[in-house]
C-alpha positions in Angstrom: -3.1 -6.7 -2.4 -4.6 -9.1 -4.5 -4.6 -12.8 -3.0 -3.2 -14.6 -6.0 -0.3 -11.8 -6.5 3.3 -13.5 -5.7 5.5 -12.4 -3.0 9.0 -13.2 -1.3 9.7 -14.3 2.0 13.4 -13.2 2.2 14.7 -15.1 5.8 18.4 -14.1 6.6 20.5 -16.5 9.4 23.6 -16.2 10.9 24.6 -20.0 12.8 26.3 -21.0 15.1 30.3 -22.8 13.4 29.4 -25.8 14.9 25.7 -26.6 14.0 26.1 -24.8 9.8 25.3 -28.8 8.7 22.7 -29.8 11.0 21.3 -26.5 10.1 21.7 -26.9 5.8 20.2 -30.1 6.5 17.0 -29.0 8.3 16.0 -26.3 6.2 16.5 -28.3 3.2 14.1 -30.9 4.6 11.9 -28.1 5.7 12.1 -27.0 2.1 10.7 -30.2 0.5 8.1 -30.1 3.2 7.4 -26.4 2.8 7.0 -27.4 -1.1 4.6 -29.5 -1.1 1.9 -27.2 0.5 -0.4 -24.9 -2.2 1.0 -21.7 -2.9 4.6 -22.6 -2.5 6.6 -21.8 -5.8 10.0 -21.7 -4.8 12.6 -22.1 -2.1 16.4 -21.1 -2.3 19.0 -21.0 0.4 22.3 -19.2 -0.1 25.4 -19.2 2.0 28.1 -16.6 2.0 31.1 -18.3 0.8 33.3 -15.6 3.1 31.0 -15.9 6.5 29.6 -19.3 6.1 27.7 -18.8 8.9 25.5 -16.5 6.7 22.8 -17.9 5.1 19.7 -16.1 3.3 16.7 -18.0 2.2 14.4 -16.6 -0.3 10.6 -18.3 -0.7 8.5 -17.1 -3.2 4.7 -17.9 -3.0 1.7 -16.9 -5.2 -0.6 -15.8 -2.4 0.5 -13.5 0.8 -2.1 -14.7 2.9 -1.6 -18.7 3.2 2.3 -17.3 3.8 0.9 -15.8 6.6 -2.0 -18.4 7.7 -2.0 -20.3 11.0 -2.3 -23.6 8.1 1.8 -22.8 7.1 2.6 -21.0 10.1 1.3 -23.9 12.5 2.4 -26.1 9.9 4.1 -29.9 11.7 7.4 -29.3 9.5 7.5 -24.9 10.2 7.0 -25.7 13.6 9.7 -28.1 13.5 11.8 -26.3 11.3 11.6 -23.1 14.4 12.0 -25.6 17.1 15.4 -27.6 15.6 17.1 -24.4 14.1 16.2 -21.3 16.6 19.1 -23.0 19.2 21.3 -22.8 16.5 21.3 -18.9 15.8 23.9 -16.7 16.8 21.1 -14.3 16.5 17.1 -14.2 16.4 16.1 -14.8 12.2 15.5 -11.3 10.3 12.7 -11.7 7.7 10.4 -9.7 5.9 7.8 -10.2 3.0 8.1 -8.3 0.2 5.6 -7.4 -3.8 7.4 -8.8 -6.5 8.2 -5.5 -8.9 10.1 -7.3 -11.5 11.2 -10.1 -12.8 13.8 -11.4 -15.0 14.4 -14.8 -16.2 16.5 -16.6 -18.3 15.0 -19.0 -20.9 
């Protein structure tokens, strides 16, 4: 994989009823952080309207291997982002990284 191709970090959460603002909150703020650092390109967080505990984050990035560097991973705001929202899972984060095959956009 070439270092400057884009990928997708596609993060899926299910929280806890009684921490779905706290969490919203973090991750936004986590977002704006995450943003700032080279490579970042996007950052979107969805919630299912029916199971509002159910969020999915996608995070798109031009190069693979700062996603995956000890300089975002051991990032201050990831590391607080991990610390802050893992006690509010109902379950342990599903996330995976995946090649970009197509994309559409709207102009």
């Amino acid at each position: 994989m070439k270092t400057t191709e884009k990928v997708v970090l596609h993060i899926t959460a299910t929280i806890k009823p009684d921490q779905l603002e706290q969490f919203k909150s973090i991750a936004q703020q986590t977002s704006v952080e995450a943003l700032k650092e080279p490579y970042a390109l996007s950052i979107n967080m969805y919630q299912n309207p029916e199971h509002p505990e159910d969020f999915i984050i996608f995070e798109e990035w031009q190069n693979k291997e700062y996603l995956l560097s000890d300089a975002h991973q051991k990032s201050k705001h990831i590391t607080n982002f991990f610390e802050k929202a893992t006690p509010m899972l109902q379950k342990p984060f599903a996330y995976g990284v995946y090649n970009i095959v197509s994309e559409s956009n709207r102009v």
